[in-house]
C-alpha positions as CSV (number, residue, x, y, z in Angstrom):
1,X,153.8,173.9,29.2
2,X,156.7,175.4,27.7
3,X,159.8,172.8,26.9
4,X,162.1,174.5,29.8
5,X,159.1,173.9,32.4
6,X,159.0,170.2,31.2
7,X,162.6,169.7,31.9
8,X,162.2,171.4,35.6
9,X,159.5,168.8,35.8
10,X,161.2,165.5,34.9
11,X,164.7,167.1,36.1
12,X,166.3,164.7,32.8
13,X,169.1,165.9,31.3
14,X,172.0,165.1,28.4
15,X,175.9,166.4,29.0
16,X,177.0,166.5,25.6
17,X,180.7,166.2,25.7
18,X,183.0,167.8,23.3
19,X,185.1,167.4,21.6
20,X,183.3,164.1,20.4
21,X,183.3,162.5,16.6
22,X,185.4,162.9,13.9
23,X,189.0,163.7,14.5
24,X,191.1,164.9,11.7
25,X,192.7,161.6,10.6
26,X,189.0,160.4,9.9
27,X,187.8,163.1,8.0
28,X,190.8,162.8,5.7
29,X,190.4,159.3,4.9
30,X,186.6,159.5,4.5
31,X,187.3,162.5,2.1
32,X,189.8,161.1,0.3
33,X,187.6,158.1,-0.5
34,X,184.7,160.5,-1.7
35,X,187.3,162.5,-4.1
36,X,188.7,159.4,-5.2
37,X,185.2,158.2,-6.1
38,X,184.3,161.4,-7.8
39,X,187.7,161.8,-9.9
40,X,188.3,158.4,-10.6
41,X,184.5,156.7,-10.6
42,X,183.2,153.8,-9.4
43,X,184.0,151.2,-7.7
44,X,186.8,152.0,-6.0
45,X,189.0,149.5,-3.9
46,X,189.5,150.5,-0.5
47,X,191.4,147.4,1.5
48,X,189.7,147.3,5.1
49,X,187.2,149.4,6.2
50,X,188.4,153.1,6.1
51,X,187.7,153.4,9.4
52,X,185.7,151.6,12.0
53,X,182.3,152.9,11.8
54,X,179.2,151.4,10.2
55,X,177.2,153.8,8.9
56,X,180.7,155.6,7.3
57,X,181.3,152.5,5.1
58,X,177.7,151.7,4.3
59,X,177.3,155.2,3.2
60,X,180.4,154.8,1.0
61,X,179.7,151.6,-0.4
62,X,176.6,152.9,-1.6
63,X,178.1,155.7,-3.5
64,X,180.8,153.0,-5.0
65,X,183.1,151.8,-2.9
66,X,184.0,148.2,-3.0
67,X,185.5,146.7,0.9
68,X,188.0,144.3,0.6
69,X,190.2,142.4,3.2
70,X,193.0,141.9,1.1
71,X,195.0,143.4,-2.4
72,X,194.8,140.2,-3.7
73,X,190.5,140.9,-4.1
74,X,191.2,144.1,-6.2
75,X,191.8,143.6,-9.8
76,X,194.6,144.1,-11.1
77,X,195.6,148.1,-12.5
78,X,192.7,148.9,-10.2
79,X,192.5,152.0,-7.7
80,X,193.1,150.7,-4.0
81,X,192.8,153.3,-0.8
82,X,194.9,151.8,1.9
83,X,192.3,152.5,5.6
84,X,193.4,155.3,8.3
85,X,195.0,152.4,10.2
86,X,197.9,152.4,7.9
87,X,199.4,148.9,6.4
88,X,203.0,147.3,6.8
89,X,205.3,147.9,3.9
90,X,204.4,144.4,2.6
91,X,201.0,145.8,1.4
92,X,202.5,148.1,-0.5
93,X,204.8,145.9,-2.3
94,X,201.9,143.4,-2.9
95,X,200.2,146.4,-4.8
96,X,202.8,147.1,-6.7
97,X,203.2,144.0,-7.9
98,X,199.2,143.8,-9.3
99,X,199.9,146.7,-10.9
100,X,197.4,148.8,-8.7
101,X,197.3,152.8,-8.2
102,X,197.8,152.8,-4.4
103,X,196.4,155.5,-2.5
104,X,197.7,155.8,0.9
105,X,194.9,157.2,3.7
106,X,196.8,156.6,6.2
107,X,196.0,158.6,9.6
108,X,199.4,161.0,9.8
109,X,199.4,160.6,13.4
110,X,199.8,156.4,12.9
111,X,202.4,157.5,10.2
112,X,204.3,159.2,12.8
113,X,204.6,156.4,14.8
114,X,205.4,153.6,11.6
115,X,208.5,156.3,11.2
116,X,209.7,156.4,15.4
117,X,209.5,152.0,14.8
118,X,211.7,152.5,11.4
119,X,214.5,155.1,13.2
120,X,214.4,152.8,16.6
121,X,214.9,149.6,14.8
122,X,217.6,151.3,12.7
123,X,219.4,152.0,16.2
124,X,219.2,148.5,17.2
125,X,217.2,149.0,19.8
126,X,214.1,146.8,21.7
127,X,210.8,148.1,20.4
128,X,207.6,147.5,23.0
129,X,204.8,148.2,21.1
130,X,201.9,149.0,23.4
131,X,198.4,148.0,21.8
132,X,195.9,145.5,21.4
133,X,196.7,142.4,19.5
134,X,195.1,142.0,16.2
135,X,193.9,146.0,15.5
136,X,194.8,146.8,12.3
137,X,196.7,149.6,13.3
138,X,199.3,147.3,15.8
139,X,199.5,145.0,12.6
140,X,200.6,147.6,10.2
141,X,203.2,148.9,12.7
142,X,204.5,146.0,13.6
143,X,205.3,145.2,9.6
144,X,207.9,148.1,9.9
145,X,210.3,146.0,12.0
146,X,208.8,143.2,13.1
147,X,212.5,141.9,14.4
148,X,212.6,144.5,16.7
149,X,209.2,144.7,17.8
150,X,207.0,143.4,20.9
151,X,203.4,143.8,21.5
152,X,202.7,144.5,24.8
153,X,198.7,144.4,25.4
154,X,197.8,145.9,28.6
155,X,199.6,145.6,32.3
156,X,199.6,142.7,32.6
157,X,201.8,141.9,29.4
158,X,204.0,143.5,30.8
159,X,205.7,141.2,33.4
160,X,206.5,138.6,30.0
161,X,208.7,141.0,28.5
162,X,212.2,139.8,27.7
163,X,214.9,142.7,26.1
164,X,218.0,141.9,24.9
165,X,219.5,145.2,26.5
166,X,217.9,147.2,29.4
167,X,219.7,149.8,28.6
168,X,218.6,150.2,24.7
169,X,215.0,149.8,24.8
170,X,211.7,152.6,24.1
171,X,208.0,151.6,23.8
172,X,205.3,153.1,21.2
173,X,201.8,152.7,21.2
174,X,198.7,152.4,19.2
175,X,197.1,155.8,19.1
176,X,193.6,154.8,19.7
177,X,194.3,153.6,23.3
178,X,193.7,154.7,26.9
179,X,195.9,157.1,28.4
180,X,195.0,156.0,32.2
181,X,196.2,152.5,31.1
182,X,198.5,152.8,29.3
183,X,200.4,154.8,31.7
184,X,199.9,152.0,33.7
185,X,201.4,149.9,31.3
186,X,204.2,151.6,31.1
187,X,204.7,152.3,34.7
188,X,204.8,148.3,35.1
189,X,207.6,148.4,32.5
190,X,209.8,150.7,34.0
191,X,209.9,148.7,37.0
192,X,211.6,146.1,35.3
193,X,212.7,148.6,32.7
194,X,214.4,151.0,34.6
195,X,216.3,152.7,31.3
196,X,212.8,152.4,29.1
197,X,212.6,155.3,26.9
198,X,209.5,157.3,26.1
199,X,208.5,158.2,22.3
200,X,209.6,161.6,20.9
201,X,206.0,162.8,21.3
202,X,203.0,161.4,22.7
203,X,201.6,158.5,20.2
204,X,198.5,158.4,21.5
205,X,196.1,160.7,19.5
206,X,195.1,164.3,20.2
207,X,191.5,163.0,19.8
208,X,191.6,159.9,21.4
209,X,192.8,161.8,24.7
210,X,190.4,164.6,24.3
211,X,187.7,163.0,23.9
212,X,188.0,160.6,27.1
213,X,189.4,164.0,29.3
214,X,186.0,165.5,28.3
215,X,184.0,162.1,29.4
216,X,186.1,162.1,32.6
217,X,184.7,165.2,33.4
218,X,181.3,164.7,33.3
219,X,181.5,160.8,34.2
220,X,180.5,161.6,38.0
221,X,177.6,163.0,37.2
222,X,176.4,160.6,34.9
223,X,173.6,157.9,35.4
224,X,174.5,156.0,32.3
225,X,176.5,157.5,29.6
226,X,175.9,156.5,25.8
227,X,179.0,156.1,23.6
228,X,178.4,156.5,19.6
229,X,180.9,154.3,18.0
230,X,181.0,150.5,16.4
231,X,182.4,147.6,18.3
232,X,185.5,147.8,16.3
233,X,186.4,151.4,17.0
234,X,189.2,150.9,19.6
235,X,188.7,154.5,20.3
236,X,184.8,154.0,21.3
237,X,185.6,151.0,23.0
238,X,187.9,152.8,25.4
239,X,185.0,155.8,26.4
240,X,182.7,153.1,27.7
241,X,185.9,152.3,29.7
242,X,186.8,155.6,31.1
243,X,183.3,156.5,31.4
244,X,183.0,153.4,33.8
245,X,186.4,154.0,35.2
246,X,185.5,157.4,35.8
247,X,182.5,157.3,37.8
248,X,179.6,156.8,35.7
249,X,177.1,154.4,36.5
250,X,176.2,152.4,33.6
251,X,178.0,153.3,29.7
252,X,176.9,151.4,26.8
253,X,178.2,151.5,23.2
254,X,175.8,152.4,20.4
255,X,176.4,152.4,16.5
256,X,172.3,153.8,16.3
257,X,170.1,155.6,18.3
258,X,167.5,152.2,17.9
259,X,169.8,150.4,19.7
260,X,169.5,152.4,23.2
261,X,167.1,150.4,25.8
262,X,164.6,151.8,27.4
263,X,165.4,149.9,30.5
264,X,169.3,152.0,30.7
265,X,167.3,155.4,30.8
266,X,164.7,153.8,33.6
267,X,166.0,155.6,36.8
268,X,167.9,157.8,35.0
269,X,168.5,161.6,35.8
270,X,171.9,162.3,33.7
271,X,172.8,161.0,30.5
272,X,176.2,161.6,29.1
273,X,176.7,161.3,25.6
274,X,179.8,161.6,23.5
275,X,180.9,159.4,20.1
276,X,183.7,157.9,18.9
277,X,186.3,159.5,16.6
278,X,184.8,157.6,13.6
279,X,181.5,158.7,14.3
280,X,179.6,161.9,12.1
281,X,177.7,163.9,14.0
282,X,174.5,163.0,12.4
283,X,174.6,159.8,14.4
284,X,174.6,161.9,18.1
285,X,171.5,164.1,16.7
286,X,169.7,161.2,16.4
287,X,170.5,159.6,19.8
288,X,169.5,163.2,21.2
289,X,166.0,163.2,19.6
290,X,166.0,159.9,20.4
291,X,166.6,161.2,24.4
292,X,164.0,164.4,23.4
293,X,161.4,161.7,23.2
294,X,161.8,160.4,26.3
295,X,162.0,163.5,28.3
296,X,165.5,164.3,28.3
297,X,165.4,167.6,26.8
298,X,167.4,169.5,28.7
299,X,170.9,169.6,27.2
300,X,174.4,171.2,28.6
301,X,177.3,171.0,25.9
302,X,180.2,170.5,28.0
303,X,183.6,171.7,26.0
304,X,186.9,171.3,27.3
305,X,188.9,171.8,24.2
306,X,188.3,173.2,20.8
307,X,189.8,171.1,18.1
308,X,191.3,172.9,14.6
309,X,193.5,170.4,13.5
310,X,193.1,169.4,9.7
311,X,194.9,167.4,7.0
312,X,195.6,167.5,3.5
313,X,194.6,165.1,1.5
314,X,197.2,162.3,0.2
315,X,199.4,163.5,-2.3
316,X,199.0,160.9,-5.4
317,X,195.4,162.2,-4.9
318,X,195.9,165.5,-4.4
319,X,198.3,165.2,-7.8
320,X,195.4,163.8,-9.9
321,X,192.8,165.9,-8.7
322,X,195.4,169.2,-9.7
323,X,196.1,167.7,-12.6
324,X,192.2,166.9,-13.7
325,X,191.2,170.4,-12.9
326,X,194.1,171.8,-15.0
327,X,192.6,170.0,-17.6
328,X,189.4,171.3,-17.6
329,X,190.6,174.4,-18.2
């Protein structure tokens, strides 16, 4: 029996969503961990995980990269990567004062934002900060002004608010969030914001809303869809979400392919499977032999947007690895 007969026969299928995985943000700071390690050797400093995936900073750690929580761990006139989140001025200053060569990995899509919270609060105005307390991310934006900033963490935040003037007030947002509700948030705002302004440009991420318009699509058809991503990942988190949200029937989130349960495919037909923005693709080919084995073998790549966004690497790193090479020759 050929493979195609055997999927007529057990009718089990996968819709692959894409875009899915690494965004461009992530493949910059991964990348600029790996050419820091090769230019510079081992161990190099990198202060919070460079992004939120397990497998990423185990496979980093094991080429030489030492995960810290704070400066304060690296030793002094060491190299320290600052994560994708990005990091409140603060962080910088306490690098420079242990002497260490700071290498900034920030996403520039969070940068963007850090610099619409610096002009805002330079215009005096109320800053509501959309995004979940605690993220990294929220943290190191909130360090650009935190005298002019409020978090606001979901709807229902939003009825605490308290502006010192209606009429000179804008909200940002973490750019891992979801767009369904955080459009809701801000609709809840306005209400008693009437004069709220809106960012310059969207601050949630290309990726981030790609990857849950794809899941949205293919949500109704879904028995249970299977999110690659760790716990941490904001941006994972929120696919479960919108997969739910959006029509699917059960969603579970999945660093490894072991993890999946047998008793989530039971009844199942249609699997949907997409990953996180943290997540390499390596990850989904193992959930999708994973799926193989246990008949679901028939599998329809479902695209809704082709993604060719890239970034250069940071420029003190891009600097040293110029100046290396011209040395060599």
């Amino acid at each position: 029996m050929t493979e195609a007969e055997a999927t007529s026969r057990t009718g089990k299928r996968v819709l692959l969503a894409k875009p899915r995985g690494y965004c461009a943000g992530v493949d910059r700071a991964v990348q600029t961990v790996e050419e820091a390690l090769k230019l510079y050797g081992a161990p190099i400093y990198v202060r919070k995980q460079i992004v939120h995936n397990k497998h990423v900073v185990r496979t980093l750690e094991a080429q030489g990269a030492i995960f810290v929580e704070e400066n304060e761990e690296v030793p002094e006139g060491a190299t320290v990567i600052f994560s994708a989140h990005g990091v409140a001025p603060e962080v910088y200053e306490q690098a420079r004062q242990r002497s260490l060569k700071a290498i900034d990995a920030t996403c520039p899509l969070v940068t963007k934002v850090h610099h619409e919270a610096k002009r805002f609060a330079a215009e005096d105005y109320d800053i509501l900060l959309i995004g979940h307390e605690g993220h990294e991310e929220v943290i190191g934006t909130s360090g650009e002004a935190p005298e002019h900033i409020q978090l606001v963490d979901g709807p229902e935040d939003a009825d605490r608010i308290t502006v010192r003037d209606p009429n000179k007030v804008v909200w940002l947002s973490q750019t891992t969030l979801s767009v369904d509700e955080t459009m809701e948030t801000v609709a809840r705002l306005k209400k008693r914001l009437p004069m709220l302004q809106s960012p310059p440009s969207d601050d949630i991420c290309y990726a981030t809303s790609n990857r849950q318009h794809v899941i949205k699509e293919i949500a109704p058809e879904c028995d249970v869809v299977i999110v690659v991503g760790s716990r941490n990942s904001s941006n994972s988190v929120r696919l479960v979400e919108v997969a739910l949200d959006g029509g699917a029937r059960g969603g579970h989130l999945v660093d490894f392919a072991h993890e999946i349960e047998d008793a989530w495919l039971a009844d199942a037909r249609t699997v949907g499977l997409t990953s996180g923005a943290s997540v390499p693709e390596e990850l989904v080919q193992e959930v999708l032999a994973h799926l193989a084995e246990r008949g679901f073998t028939d599998v329809e790549e479902v695209v809704t947007a082709n993604e060719r966004l890239t970034f250069s690497l940071p420029q003190e790193l891009k600097r040293d690895m110029k100046a290396a090479a011209a040395a060599r020759d």
